[in-house]
DSSP file (Angstrom, degrees, kcal/mol; ACC not computed):
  #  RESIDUE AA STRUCTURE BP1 BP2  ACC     N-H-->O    O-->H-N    N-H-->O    O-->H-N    TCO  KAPPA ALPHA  PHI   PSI    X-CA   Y-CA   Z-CA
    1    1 A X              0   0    0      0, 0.0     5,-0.1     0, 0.0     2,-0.1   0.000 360.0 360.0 360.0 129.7    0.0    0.0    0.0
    2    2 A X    >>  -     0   0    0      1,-0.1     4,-1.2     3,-0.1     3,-1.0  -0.255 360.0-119.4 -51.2 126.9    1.1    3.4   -1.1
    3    3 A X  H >> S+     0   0    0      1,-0.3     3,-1.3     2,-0.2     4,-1.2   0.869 116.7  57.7 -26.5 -71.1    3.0    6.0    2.2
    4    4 A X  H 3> S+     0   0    0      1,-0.3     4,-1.8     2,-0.2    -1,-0.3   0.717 101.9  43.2 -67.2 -34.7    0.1    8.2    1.3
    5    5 A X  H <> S+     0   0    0     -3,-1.0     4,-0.8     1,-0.2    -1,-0.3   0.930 117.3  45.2 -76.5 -19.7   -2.8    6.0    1.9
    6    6 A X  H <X S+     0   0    0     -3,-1.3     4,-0.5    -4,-1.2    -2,-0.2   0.598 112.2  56.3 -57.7 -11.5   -1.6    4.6    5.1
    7    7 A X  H >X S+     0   0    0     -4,-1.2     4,-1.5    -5,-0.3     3,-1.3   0.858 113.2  40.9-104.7 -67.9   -0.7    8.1    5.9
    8    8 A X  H 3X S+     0   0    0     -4,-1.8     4,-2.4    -5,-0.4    -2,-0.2   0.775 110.7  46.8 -56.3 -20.5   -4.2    9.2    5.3
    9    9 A X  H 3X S+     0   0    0     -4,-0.8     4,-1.7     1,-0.3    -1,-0.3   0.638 109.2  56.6-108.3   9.5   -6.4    6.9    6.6
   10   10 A X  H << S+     0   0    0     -3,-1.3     4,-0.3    -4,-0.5    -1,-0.3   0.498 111.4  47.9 -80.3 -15.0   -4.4    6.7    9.9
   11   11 A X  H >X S+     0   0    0     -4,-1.5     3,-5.2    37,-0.2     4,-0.9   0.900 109.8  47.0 -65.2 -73.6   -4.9   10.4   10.2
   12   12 A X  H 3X S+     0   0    0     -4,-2.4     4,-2.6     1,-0.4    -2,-0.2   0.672 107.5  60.6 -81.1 -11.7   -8.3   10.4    9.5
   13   13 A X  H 3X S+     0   0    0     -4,-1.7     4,-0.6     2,-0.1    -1,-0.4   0.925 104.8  52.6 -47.1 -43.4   -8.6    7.5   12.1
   14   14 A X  H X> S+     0   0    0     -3,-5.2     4,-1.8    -4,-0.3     3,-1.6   0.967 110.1  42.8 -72.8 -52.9   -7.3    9.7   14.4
   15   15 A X  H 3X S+     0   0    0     -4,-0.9     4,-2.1     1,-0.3    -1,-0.2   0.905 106.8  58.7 -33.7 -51.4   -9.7   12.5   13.9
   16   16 A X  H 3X S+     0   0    0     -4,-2.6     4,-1.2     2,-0.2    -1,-0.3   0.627 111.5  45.5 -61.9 -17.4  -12.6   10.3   13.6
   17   17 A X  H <X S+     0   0    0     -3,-1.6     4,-2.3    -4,-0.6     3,-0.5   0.792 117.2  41.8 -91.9 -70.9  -11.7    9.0   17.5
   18   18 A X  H  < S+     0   0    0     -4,-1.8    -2,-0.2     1,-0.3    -1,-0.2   0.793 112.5  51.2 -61.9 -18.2  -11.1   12.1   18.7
   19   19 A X  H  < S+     0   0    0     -4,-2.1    -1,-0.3    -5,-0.2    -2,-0.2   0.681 110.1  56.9 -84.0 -24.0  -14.4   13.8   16.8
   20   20 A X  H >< S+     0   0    0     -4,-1.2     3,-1.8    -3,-0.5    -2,-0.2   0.849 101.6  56.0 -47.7 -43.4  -16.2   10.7   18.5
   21   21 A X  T 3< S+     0   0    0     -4,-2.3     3,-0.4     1,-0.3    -2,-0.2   0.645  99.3  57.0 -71.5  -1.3  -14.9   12.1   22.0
   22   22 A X  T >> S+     0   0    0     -5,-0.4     3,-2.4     1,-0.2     4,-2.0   0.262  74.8 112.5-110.5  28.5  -16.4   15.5   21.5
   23   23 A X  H <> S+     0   0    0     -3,-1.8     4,-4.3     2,-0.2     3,-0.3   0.965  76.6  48.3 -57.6 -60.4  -19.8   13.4   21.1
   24   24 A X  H 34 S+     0   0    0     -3,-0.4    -1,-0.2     1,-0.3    -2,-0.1   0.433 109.7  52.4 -84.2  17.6  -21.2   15.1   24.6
   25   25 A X  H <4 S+     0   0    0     -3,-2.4    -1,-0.3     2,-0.1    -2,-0.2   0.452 110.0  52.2-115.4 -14.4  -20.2   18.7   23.4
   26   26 A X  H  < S+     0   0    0     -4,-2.0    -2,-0.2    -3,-0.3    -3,-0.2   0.980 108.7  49.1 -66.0 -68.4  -22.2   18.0   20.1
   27   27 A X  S  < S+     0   0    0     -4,-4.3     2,-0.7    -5,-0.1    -1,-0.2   0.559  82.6 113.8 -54.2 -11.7  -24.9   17.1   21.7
   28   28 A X    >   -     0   0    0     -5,-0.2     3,-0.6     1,-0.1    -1,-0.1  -0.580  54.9-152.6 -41.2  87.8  -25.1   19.7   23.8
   29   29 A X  T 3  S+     0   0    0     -2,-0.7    -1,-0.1     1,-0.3    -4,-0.0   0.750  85.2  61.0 -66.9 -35.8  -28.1   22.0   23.3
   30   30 A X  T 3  S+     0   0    0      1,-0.1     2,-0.4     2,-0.0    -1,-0.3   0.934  83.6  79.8 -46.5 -65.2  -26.4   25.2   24.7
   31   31 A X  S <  S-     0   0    0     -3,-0.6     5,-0.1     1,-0.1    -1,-0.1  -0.313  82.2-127.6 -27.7  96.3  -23.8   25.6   22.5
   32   32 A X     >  -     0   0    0     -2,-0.4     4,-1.6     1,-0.1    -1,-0.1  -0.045  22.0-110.1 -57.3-170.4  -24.8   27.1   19.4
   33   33 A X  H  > S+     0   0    0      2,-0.2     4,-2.6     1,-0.1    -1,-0.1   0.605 112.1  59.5 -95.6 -21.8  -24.0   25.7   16.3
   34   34 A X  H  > S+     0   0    0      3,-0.2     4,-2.0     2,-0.1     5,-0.2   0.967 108.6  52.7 -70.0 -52.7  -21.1   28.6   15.1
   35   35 A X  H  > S+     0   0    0      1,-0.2     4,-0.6     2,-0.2     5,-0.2   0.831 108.4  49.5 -53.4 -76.3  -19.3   27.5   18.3
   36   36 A X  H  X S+     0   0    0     -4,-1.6     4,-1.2     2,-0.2    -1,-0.2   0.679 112.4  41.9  10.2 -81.7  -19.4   23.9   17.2
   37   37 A X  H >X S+     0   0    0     -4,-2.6     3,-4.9     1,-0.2     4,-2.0   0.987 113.6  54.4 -59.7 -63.0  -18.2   24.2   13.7
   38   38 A X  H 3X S+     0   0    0     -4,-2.0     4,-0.5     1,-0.3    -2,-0.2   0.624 106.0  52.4 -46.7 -33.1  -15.7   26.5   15.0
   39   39 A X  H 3X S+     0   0    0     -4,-0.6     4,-0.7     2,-0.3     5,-0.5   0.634 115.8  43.3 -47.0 -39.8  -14.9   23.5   17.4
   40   40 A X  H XX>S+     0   0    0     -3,-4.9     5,-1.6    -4,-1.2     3,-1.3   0.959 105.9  56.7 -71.8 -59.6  -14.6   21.3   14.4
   41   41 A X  H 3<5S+     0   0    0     -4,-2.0    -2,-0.3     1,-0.2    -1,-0.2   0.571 120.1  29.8 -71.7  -2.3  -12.7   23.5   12.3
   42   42 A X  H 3<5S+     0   0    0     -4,-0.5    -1,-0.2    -5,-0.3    -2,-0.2   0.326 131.1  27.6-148.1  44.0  -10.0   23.8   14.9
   43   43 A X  H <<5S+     0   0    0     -3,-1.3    -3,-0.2    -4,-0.7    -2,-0.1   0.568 126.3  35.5-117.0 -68.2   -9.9   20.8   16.8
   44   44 A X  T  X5S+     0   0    0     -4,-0.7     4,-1.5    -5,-0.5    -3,-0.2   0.953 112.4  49.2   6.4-105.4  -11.2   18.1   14.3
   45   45 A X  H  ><S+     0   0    0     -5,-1.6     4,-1.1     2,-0.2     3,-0.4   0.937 109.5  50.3 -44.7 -60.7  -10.0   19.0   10.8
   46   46 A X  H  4 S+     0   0    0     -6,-0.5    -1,-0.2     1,-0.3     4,-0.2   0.900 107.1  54.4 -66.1 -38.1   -6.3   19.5   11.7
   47   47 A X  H >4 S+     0   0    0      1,-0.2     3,-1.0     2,-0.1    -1,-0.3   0.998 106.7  51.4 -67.2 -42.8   -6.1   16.3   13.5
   48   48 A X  H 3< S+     0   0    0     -4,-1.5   -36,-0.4    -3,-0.4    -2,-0.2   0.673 120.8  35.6 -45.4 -35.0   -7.4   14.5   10.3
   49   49 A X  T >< S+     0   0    0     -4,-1.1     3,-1.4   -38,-0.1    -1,-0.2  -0.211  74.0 151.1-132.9  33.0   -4.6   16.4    8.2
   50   50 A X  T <  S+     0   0    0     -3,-1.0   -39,-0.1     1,-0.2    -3,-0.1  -0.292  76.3   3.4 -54.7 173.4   -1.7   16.7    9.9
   51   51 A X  T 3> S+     0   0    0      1,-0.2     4,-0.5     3,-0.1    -1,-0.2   0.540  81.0 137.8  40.1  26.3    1.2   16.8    8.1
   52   52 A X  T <4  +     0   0    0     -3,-1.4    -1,-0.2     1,-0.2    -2,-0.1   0.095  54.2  81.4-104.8   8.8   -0.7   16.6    5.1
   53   53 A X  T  4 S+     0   0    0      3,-0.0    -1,-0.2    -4,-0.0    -2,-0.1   0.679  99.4  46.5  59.1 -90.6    1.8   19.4    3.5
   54   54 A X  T  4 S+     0   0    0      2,-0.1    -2,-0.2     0, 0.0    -3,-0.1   0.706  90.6 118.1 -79.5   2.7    4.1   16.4    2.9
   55   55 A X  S  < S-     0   0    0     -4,-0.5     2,-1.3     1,-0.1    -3,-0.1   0.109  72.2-124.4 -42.1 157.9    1.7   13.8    1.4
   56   56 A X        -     0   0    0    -54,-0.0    -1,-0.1     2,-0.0     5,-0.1  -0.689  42.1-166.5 -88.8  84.7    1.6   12.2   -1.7
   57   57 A X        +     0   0    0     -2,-1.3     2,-0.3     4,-0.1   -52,-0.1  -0.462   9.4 179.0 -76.6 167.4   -2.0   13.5   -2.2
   58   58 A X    >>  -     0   0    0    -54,-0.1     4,-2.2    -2,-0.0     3,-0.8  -0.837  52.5 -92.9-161.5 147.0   -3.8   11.6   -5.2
   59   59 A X  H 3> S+     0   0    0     -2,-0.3     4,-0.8     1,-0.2    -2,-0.1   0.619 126.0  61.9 -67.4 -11.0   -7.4   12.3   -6.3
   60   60 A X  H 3> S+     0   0    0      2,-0.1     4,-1.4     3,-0.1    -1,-0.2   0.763 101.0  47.1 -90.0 -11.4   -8.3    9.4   -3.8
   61   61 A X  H <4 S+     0   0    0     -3,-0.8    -2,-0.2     2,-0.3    -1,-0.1   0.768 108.1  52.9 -99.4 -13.2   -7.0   10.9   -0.8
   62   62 A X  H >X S+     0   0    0     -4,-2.2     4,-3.3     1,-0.2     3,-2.0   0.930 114.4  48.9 -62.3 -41.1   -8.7   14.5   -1.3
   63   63 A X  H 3X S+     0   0    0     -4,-0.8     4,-0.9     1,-0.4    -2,-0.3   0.769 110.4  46.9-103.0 -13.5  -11.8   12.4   -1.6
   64   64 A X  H 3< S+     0   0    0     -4,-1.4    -1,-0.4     2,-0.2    -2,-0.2  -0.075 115.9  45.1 -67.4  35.3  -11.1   10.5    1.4
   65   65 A X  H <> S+     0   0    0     -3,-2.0     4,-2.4     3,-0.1    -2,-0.2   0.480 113.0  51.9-130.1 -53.8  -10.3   13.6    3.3
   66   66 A X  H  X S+     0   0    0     -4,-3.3     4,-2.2     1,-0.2     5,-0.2   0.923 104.7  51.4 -60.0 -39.3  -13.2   15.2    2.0
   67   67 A X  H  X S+     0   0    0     -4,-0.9     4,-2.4    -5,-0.3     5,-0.2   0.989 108.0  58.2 -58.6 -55.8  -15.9   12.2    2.9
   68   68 A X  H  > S+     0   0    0      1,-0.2     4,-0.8     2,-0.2     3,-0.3   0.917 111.8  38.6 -50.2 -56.4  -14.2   12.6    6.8
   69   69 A X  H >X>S+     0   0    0     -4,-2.4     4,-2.0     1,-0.2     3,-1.4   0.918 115.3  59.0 -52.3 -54.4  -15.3   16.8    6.9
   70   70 A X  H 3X5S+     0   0    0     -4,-2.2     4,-4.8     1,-0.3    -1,-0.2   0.876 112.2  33.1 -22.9 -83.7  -18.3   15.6    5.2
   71   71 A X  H 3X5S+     0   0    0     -4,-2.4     4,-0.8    -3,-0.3    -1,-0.3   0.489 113.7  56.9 -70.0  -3.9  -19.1   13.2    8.1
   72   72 A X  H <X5S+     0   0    0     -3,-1.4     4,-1.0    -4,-0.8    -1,-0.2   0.950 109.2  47.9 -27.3 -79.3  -17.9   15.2   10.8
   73   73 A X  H >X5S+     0   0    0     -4,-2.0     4,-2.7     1,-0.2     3,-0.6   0.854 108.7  50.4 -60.4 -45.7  -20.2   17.9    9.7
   74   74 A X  H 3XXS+     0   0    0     -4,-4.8     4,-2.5    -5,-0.6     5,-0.5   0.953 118.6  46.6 -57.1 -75.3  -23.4   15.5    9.3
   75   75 A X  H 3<5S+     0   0    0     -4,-0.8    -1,-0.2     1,-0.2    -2,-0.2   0.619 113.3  45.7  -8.3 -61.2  -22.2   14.3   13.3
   76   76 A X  H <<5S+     0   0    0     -4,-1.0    -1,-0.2    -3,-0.6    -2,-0.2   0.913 116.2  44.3 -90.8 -71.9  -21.8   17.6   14.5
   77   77 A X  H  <5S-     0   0    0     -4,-2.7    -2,-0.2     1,-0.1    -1,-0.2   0.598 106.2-115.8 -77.2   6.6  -25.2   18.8   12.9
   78   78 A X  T  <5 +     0   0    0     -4,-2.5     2,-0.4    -5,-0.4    -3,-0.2   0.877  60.8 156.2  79.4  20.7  -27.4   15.7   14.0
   79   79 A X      < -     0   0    0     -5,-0.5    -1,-0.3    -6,-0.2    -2,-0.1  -0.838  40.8-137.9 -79.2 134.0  -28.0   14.8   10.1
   80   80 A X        -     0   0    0     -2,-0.4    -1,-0.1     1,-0.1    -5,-0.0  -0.072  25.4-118.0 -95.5-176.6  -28.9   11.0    9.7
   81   81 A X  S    S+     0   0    0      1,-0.1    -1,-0.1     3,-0.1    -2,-0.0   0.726 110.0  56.8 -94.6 -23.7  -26.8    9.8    6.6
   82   82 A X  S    S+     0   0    0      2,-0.0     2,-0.3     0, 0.0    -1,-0.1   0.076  93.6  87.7 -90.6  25.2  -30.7    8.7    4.2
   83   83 A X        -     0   0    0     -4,-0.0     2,-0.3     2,-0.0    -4,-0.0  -0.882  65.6-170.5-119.2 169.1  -31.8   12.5    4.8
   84   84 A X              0   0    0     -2,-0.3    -3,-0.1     1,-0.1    -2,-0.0  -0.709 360.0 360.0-164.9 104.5  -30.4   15.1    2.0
   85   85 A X              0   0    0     -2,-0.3    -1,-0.1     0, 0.0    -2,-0.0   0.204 360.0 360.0 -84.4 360.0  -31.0   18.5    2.9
């Protein structure tokens, strides 16, 4: 297997753990929803792509980098995966 897909999806493993742990600030009705994304976008997202600056990116690893934010966002905003706003 090519540096750059082990590279990637072992990031975006790590994100996906750590975007699980922020489960009970997602759900959280107090928090609006700009604090949230912000939450995402700079907690979340940078864990997914460290070091992503030295990849070999390939049109499969944008689109598996893009599918994580994707599903982050859906998490984050309490969108099931069959609904398509």
């Amino acid at each position: 297997m090519p540096l750059s897909l082990t590279t990637t999806g072992t990031q975006k493993k790590s994100g996906e753990e750590y975007e699980v742990s922020l489960n009970k600030i997602w759900k959280h009705k107090s928090i609006s929803r700009r604090t949230k994304t912000r939450l995402l976008r700079s907690l979340v997202i940078p864990i997914a792509t460290y070091a992503s600056e030295c990849w070999v990116m390939k049109k499969n690893d944008r689109a598996r980098i893009h599918v994580f934010e994707i599903w982050a966002y859906r998490s984050l905003l309490e969108v099931s995966w069959t609904e398509k706003r």
